[in-house]
VOPAGU-2260 file (C-alpha; in pm, 1 decimal, decimal comma):
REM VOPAGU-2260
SITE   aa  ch    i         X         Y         Z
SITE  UNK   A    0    1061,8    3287,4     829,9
SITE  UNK   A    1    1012,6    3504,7     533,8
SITE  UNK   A    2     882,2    3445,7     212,2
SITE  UNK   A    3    1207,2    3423,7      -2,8
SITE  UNK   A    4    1365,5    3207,2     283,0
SITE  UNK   A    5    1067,6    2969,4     254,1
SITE  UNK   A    6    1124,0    2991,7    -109,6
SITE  UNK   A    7    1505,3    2870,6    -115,2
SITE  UNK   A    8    1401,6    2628,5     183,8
SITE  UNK   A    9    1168,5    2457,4     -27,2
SITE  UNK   A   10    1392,9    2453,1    -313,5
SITE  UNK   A   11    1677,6    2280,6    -142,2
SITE  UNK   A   12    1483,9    2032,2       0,1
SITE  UNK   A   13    1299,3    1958,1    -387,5
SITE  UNK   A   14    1706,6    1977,5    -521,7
SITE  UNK   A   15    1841,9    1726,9    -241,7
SITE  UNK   A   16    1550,6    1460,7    -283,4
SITE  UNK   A   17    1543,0    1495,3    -691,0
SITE  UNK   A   18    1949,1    1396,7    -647,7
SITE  UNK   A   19    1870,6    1123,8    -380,8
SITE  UNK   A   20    1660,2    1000,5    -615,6
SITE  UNK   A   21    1888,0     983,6    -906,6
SITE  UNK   A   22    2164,0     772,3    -683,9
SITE  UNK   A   23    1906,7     558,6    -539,5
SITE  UNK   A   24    1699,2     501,1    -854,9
SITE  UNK   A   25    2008,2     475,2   -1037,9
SITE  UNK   A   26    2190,8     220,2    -830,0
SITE  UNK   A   27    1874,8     -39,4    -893,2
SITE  UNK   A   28    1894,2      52,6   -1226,6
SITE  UNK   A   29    2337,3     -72,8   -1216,3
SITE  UNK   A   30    2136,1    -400,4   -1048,5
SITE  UNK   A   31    1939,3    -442,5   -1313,3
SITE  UNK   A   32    2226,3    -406,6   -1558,2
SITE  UNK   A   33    2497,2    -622,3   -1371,6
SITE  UNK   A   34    2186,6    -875,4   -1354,7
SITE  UNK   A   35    2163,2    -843,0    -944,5
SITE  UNK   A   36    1781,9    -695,0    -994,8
SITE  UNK   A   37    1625,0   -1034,1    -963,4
SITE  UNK   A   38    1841,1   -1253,4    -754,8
SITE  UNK   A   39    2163,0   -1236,9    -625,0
SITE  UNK   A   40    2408,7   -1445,6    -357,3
SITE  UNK   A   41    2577,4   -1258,4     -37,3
SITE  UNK   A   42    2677,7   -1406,8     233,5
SITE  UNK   A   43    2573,4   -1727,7     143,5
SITE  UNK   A   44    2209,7   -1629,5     147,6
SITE  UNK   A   45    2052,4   -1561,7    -207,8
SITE  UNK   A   46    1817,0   -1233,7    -196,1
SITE  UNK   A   47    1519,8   -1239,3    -438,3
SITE  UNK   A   48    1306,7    -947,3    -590,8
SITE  UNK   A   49     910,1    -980,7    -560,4
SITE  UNK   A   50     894,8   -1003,2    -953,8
SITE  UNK   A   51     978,2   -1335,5   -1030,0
SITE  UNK   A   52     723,9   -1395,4    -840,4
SITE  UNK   A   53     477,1   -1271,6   -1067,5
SITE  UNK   A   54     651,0   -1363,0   -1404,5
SITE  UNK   A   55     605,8   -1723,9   -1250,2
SITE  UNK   A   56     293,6   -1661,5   -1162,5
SITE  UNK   A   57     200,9   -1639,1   -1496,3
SITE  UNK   A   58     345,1   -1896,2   -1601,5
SITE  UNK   A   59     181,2   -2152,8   -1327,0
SITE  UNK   A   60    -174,3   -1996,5   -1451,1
SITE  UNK   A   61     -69,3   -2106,4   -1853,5
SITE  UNK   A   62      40,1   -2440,4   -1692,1
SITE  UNK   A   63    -263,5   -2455,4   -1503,1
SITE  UNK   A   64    -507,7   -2336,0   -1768,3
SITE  UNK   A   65    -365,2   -2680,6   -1985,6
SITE  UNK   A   66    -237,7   -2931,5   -1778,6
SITE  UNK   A   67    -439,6   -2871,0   -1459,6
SITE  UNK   A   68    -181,7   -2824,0   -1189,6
SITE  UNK   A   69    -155,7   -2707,8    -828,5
SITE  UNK   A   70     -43,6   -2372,1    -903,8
SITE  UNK   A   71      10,1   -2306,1    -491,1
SITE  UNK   A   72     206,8   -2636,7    -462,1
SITE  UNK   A   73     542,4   -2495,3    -310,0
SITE  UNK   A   74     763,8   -2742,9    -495,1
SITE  UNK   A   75     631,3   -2588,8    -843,6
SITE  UNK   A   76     654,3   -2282,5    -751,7
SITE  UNK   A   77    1007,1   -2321,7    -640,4
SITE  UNK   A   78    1086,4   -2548,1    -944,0
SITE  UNK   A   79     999,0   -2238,3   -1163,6
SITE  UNK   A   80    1194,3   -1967,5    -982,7
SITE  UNK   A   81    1518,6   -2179,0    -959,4
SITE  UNK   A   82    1488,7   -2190,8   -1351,1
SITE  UNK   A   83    1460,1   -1818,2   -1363,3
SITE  UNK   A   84    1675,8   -1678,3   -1185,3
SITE  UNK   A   85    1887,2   -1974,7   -1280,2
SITE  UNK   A   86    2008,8   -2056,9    -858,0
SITE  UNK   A   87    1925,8   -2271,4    -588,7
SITE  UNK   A   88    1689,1   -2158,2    -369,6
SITE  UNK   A   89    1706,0   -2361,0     -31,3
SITE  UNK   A   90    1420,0   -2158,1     169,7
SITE  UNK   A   91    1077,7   -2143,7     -60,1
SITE  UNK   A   92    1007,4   -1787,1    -208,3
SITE  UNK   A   93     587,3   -1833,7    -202,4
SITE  UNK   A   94     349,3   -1729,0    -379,9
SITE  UNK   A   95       8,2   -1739,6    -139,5
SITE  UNK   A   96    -144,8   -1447,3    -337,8
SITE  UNK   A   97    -569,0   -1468,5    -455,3
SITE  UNK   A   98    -575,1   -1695,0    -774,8
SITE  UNK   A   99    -695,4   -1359,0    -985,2
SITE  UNK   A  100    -335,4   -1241,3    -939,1
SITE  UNK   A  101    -189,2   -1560,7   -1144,6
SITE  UNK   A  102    -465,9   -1494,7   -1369,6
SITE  UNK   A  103    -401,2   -1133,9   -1422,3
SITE  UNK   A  104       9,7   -1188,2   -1457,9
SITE  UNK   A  105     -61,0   -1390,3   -1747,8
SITE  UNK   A  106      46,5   -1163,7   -2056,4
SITE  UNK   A  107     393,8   -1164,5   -1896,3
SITE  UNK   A  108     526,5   -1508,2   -2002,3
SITE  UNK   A  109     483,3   -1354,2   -2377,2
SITE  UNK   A  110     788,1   -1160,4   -2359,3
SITE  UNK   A  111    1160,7   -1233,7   -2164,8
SITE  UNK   A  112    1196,9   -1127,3   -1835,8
SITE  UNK   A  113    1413,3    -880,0   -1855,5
SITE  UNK   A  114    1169,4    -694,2   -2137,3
SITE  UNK   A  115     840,7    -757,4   -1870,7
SITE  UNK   A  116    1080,2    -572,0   -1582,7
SITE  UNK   A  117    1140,2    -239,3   -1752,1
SITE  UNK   A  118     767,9    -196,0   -1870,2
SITE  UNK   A  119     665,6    -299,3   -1521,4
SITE  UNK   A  120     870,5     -23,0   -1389,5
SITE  UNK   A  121     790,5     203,6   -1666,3
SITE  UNK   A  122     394,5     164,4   -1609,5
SITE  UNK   A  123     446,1     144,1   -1245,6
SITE  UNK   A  124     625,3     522,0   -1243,3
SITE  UNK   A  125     367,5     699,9   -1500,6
SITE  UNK   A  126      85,6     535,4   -1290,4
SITE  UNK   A  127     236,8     685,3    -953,8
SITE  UNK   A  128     268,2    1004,7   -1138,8
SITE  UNK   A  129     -88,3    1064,6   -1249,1
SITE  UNK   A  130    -275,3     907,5    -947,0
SITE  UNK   A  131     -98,7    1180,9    -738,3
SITE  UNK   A  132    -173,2    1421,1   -1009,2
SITE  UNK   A  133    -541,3    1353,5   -1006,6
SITE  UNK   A  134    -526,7    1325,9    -611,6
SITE  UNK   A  135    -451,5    1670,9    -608,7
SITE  UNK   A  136    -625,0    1816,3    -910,3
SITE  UNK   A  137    -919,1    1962,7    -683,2
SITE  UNK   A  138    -645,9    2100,7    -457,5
SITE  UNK   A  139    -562,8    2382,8    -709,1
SITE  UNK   A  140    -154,9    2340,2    -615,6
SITE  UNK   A  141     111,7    2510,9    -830,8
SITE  UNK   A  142     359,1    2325,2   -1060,8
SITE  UNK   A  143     634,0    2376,3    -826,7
SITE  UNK   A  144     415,3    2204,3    -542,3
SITE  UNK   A  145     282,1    1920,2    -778,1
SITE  UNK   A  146     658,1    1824,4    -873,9
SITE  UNK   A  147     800,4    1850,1    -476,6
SITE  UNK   A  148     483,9    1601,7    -377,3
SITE  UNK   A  149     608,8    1387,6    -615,9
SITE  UNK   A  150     943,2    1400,0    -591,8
SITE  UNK   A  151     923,1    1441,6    -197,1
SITE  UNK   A  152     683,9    1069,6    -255,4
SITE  UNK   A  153     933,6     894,8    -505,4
SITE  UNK   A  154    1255,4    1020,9    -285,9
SITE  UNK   A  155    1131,7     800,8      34,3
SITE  UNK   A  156    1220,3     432,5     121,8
SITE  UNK   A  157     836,8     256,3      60,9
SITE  UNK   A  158     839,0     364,9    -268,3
SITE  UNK   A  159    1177,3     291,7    -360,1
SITE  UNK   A  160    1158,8     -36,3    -217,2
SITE  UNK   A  161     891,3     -76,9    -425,6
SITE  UNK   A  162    1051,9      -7,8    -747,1
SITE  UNK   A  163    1344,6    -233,0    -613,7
SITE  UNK   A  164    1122,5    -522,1    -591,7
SITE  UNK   A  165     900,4    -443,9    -889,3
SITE  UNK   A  166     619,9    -518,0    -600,3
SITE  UNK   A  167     281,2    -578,7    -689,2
SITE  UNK   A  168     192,2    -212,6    -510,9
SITE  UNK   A  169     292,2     -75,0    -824,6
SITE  UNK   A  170     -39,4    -257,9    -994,9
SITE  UNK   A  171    -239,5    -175,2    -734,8
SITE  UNK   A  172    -159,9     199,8    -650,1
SITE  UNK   A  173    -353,1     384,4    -908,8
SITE  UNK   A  174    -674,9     180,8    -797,4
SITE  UNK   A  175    -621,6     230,6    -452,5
SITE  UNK   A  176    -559,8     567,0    -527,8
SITE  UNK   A  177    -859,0     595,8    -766,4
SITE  UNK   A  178   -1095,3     426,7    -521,1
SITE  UNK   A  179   -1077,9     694,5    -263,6
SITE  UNK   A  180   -1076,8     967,5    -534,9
SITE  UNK   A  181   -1397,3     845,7    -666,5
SITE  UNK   A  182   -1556,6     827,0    -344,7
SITE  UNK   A  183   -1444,8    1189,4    -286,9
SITE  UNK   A  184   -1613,0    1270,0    -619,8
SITE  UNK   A  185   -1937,4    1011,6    -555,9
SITE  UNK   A  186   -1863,9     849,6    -851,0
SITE  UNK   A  187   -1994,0     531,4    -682,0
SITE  UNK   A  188   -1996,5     252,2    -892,4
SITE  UNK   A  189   -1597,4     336,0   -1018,7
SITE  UNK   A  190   -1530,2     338,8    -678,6
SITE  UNK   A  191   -1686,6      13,2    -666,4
SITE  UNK   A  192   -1477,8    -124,2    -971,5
SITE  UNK   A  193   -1143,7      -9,2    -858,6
SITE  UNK   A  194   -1228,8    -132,4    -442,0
SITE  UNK   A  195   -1300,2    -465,3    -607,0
SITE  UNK   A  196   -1014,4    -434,3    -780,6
SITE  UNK   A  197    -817,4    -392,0    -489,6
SITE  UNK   A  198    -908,9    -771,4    -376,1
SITE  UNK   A  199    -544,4    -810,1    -440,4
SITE  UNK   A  200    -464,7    -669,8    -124,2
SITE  UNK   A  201    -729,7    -861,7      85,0
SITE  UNK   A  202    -627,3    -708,4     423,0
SITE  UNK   A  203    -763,9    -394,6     295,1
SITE  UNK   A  204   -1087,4    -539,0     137,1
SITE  UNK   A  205   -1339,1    -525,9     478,0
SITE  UNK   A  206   -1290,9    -162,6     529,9
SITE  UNK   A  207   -1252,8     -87,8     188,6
SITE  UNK   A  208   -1629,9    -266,0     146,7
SITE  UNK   A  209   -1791,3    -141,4     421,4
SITE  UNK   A  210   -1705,6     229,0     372,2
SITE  UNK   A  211   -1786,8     218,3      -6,9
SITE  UNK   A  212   -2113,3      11,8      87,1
SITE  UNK   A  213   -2209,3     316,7     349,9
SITE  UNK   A  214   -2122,7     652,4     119,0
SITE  UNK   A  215   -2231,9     443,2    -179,1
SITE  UNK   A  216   -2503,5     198,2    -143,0
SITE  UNK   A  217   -2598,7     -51,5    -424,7
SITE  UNK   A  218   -2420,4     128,8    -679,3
SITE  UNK   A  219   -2076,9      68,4    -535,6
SITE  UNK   A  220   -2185,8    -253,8    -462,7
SITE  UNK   A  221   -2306,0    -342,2    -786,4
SITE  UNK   A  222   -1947,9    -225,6    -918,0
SITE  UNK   A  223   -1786,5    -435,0    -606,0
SITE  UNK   A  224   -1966,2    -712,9    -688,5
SITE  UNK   A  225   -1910,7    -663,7   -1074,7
SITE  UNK   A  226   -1561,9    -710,6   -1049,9
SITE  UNK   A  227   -1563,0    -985,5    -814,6
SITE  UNK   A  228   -1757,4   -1213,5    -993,8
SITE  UNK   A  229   -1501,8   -1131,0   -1251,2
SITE  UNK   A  230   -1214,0   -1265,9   -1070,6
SITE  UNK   A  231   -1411,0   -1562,9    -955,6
SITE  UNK   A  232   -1578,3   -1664,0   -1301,3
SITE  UNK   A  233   -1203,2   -1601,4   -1465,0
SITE  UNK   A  234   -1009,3   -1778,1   -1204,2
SITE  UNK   A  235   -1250,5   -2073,5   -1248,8
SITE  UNK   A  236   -1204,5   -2073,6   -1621,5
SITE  UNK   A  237    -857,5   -2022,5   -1625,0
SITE  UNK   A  238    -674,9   -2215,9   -1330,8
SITE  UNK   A  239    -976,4   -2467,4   -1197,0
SITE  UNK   A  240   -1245,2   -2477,4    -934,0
SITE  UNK   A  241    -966,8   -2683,8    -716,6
SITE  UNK   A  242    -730,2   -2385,5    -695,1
SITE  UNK   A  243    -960,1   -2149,7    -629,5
SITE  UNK   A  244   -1101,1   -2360,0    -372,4
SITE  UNK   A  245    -745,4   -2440,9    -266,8
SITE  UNK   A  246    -657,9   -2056,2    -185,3
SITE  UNK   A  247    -738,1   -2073,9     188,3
SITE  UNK   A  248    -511,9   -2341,9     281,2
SITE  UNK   A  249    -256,9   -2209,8      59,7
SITE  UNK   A  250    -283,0   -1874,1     242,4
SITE  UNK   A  251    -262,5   -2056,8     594,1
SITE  UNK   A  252      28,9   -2234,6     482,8
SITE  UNK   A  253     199,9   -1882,8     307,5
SITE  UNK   A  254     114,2   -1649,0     560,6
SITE  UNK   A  255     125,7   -1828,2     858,0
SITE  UNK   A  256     289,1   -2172,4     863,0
SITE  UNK   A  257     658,5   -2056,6     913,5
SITE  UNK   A  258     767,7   -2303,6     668,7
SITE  UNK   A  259     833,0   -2048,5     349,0
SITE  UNK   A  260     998,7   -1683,0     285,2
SITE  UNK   A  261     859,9   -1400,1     161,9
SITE  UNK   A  262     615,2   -1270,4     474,1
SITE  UNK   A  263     884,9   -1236,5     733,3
SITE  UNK   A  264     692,7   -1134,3    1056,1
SITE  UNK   A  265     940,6    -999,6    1237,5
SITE  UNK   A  266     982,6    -708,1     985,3
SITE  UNK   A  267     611,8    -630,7     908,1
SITE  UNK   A  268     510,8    -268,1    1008,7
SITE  UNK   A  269     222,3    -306,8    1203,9
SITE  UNK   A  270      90,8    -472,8    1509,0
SITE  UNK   A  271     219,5    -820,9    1414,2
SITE  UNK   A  272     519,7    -717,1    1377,5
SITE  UNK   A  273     562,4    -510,4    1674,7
SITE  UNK   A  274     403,3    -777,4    1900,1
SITE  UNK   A  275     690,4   -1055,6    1721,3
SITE  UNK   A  276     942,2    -788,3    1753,7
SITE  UNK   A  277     880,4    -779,7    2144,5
SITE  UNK   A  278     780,0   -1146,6    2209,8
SITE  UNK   A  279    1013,6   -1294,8    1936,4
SITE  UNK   A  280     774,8   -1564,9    1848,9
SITE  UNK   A  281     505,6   -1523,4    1587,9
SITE  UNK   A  282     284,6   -1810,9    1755,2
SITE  UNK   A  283    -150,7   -1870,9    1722,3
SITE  UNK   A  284    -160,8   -1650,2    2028,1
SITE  UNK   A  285     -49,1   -1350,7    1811,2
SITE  UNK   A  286    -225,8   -1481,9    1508,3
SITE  UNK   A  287    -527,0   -1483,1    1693,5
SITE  UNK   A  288    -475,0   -1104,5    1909,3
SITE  UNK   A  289    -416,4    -992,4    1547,2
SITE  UNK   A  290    -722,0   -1085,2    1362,9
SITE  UNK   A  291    -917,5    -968,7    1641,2
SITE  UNK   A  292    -755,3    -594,6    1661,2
SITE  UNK   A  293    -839,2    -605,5    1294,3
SITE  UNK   A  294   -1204,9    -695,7    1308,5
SITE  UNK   A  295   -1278,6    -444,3    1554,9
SITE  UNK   A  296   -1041,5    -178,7    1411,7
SITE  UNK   A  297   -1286,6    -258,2    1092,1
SITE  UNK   A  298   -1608,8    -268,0    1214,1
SITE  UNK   A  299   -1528,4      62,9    1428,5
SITE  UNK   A  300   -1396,2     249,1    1120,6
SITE  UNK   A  301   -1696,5     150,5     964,6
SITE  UNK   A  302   -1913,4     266,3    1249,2
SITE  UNK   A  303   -1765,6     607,9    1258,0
SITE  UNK   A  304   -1811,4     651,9     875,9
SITE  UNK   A  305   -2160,4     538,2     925,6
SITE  UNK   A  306   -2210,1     822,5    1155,6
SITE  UNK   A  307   -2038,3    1074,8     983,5
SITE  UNK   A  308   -2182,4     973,8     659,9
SITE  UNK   A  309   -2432,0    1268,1     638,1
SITE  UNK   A  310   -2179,3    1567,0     621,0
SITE  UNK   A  311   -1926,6    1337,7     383,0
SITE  UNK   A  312   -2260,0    1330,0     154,6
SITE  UNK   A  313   -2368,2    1670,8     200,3
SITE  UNK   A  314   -2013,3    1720,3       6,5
SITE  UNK   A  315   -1738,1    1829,7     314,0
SITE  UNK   A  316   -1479,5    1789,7     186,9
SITE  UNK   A  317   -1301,1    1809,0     531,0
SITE  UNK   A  318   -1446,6    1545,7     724,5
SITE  UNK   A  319   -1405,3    1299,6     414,5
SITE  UNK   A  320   -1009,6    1394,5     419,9
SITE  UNK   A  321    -997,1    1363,2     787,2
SITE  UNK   A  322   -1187,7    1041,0     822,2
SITE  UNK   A  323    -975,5     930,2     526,3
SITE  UNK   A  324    -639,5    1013,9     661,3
SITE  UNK   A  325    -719,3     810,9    1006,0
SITE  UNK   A  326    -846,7     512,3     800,3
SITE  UNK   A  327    -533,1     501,7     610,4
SITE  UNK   A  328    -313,4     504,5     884,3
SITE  UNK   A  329    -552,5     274,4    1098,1
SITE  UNK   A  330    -528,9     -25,2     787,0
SITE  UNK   A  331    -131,4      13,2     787,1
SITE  UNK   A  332    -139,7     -72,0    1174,4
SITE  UNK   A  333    -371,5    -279,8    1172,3
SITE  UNK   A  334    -391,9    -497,2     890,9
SITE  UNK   A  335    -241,9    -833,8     949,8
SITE  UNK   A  336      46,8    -759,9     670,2
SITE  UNK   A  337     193,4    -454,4     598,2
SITE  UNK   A  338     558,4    -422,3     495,1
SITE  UNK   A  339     763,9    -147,3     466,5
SITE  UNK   A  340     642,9     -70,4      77,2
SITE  UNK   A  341     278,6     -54,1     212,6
SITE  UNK   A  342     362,2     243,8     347,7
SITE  UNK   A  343     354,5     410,8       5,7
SITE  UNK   A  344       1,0     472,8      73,7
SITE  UNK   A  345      62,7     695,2     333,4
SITE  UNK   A  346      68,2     967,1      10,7
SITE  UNK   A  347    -336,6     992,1      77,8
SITE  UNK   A  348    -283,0    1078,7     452,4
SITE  UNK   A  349     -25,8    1366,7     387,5
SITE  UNK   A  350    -174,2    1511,1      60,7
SITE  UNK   A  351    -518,6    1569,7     264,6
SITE  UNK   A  352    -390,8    1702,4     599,4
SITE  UNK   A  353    -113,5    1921,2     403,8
SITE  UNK   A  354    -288,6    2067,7     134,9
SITE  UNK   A  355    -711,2    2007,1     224,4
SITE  UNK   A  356    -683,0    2027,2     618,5
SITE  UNK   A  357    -400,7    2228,5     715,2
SITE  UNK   A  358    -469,4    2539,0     513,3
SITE  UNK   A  359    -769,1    2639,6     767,8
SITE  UNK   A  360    -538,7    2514,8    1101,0
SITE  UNK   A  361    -446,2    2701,2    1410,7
SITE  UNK   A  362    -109,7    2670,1    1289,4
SITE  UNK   A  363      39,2    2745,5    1645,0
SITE  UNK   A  364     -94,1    2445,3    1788,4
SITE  UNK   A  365     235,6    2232,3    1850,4
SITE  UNK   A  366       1,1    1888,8    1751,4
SITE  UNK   A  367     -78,5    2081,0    1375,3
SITE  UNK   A  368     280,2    2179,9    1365,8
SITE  UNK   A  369     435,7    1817,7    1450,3
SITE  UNK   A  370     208,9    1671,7    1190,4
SITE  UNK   A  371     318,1    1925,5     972,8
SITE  UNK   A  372     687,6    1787,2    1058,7
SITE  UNK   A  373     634,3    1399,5    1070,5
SITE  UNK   A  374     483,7    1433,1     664,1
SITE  UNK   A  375     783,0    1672,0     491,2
SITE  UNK   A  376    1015,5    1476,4     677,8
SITE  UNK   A  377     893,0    1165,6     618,3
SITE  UNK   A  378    1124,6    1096,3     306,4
SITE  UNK   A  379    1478,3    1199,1     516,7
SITE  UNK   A  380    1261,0     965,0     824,6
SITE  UNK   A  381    1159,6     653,4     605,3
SITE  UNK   A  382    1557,5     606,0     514,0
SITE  UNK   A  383    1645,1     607,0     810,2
SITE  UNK   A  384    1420,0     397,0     968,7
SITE  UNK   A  385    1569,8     125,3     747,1
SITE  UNK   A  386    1893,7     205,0     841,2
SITE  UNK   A  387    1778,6     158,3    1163,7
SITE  UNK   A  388    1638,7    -166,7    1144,6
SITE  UNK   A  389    1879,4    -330,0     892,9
SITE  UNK   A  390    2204,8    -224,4    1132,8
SITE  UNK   A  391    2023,1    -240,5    1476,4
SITE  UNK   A  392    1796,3    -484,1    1637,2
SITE  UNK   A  393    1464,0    -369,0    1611,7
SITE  UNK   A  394    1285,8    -345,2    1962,7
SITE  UNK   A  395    1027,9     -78,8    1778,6
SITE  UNK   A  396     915,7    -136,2    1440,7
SITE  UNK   A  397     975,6     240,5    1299,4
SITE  UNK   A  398     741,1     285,2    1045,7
SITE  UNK   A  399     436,0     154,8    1273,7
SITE  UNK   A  400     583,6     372,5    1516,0
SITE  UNK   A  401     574,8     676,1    1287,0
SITE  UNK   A  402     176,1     573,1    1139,7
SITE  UNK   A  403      86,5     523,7    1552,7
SITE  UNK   A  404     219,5     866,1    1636,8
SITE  UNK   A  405      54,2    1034,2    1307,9
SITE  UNK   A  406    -273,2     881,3    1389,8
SITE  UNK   A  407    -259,3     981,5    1746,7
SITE  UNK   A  408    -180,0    1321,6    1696,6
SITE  UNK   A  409    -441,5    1346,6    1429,9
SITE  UNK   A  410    -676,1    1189,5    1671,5
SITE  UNK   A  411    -621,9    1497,0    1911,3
SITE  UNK   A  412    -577,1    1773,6    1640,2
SITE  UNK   A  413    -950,6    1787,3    1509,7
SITE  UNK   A  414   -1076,6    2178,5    1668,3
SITE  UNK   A  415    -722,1    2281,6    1556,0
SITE  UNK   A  416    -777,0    2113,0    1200,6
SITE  UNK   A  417   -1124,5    2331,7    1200,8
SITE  UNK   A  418   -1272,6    1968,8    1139,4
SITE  UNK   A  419   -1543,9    2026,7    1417,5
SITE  UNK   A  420   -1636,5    2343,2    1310,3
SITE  UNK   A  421   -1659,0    2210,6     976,7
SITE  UNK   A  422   -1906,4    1893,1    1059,3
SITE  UNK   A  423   -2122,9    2160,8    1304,2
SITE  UNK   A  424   -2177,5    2433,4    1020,7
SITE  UNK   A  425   -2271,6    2157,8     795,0
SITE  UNK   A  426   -2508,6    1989,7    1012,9
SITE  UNK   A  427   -2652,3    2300,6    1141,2
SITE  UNK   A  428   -2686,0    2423,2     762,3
SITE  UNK   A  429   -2902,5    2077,9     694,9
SITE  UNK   A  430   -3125,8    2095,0     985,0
């Protein structure tokens, strides 16, 4: 294909996502004004946003912080939503999230709902925009490449559904983000901060430890630590020893005890939910497969960091991209829950193999090239993937399907990514 053919290829595809965008974008933003953004009836069901989750949340902290209440009994927590979103809800939407979350959500009782929504989305959008800004700042892309990545990012399903829901991904992206960029730039002890930061998410926290704690020793985990104690000390201040202690059961009872919405199994994108998907049960036999697959997923990500450490230390850049992008895509299969809008992480995975990895590939080998395909495509893919799944009966869960097929084929591509090349000239340049 010739330059100037690339040139209006690429353009199209930037013109058609930046106008996807604006209908998809703008149809949550008719929600919000015909007041469907929160909750809504259809069918007889009523369909609730993750938000008034949180706005509750902080609400059952101030409660907590006065009156001393249970803020993971489910009958409070359902007491509170019904009054916001002013219906009945029959099924429990719960809240089994770390107490630090309730803690942190509590400067949004101070102002109306409605208000809290638009800066959350506001914040949420400006902090997608510079953590993918700053993820490729070393990259030295143009300012036609900079706005596709982002617009190609915001124009797929995760990160829609994400701004749908107001989820709590939006929080947690730039320190996610942030983590791995400060690890890329040895800035330990921030990395430290923002991984402990990321406790929110505490699927991700094992891996997330143990690879800091390798690449950066006592100063990440003096910034680990740091922040931790912060949570705990606040947590204990604010809602009570008894519902901090209280978390595990309430987690058990959230995440597994089938008795409440809001973790629904059968559409999780990862092992879990390809395993209920097939056996249509989500029973302690998968529970305990599960948690198993995840330890040793963790502890071998963490032994192949360990011995790759040297080179990732020595400053190549390479390996660190390549071991990141399998560790991404090996904590969205693995973890024990990841929904669709977890897969708006999968921006650290494409940004390193298309822009740090690829530029140095045999780019004849058909693995480089289908890698090449599954991440541009991946915004057209990710739609329909939902389509799939919300019209069809899911036998395979589509978006682990996608991450399996990525990792796999990055997995086999590492000569043709020059990755091996890479780690030998650094090790023979330190011996």
């Amino acid at each position: 294909m010739s330059t100037a053919l690339q040139k209006k290829a690429w353009f199209a595809y930037f013109s058609f996502l930046l106008l996807w965008i604006l209908a998809t974008y703008g149809d949550t933003i008719n929600a919000f004004i015909s007041d469907k953004i929160f909750a809504y009836e259809r069918d007889g069901s009523v369909y609730t946003c993750d938000f008034i989750l949180y706005y509750n949340n902080g609400k059952l902290a101030w409660r907590a912080f006065q009156d001393h209440i249970n803020i993971y009994d489910p009958v409070l927590q359902n007491e509170g939503l019904q009054q916001l979103v002013k219906m009945k809800l029959d099924k429990i939407f719960y809240s089994q999230y770390p107490p630090y979350l309730f803690l942190l959500m509590m400067p949004l009782p101070f102002l109306p709902i409605k208000t809290v929504w638009v800066l959350w989305e506001v914040f949420g959008l400006l902090g997608v925009i510079c953590s993918i800004i700053l993820l490729v700042e070393k990259l030295e892309l143009g300012k036609f490449k900079k706005a596709c990545l982002v617009v190609a990012s915001l124009s797929s399903f995760p990160y829609w559904l994400c701004f749908r829901l107001a989820q709590v991904a939006l929080l947690l992206y730039p320190a996610f983000l942030g983590y791995f960029i400060c690890l890329q730039n040895k800035k330990w002890f921030q990395a430290g901060l923002l991984g402990g930061f990321c406790l929110l998410k505490l699927q991700y926290a094992p891996v997330m430890f143990l690879l800091g704690l390798i690449l950066g020793g006592w100063q990440f985990f003096a910034g680990f630590s740091l922040m931790g104690i912060i949570y705990l000390l606040g947590s204990i201040f604010v809602l009570g020893w008894k519902n901090v202690g209280g978390y595990p059961e309430a987690l058990k009872f959230g995440e597994i005890g089938g008795q409440v919405t809001g973790v629904s199994p059968e559409t999780q994108q990862n092992i879990r939910g390809q395993l209920v998907c097939l056996l249509n049960n989500d029973g302690p036999q998968i529970h305990a497969v599960v948690s198993v697959l995840w330890l040793l997923v963790s502890l071998t990500l963490a032994y192949v960091w360990f011995k790759n450490r040297r080179p990732v230390l020595q400053g190549n850049n390479r390996i660190f991209m390549y071991m990141g992008s399998i560790t991404l895509l090996s904590l969205l299969i693995s973890s024990p829950h990841t929904h669709k809008q977890d897969y708006v992480f999968v921006i650290l995975p494409a940004v390193w193999i298309l822009f740090g990895l690829m530029p140095e590939a045999q780019l004849a080998s058909k693995k480089v090239m289908a890698l090449k395909f599954l991440i541009i495509a991946f915004p057209f893919l990710s739609w329909f993937f939902f389509l799939l799944t919300a019209f069809m009966p899911a036998i395979i869960q589509p978006f682990f399907a996608w991450a399996v097929v990525m990792l796999v084929l990055l997995l086999c591509s590492r000569k043709e990514l020059a990755v091996y090349s890479s780690v030998n000239s650094s090790s023979s340049s330190s011996s």
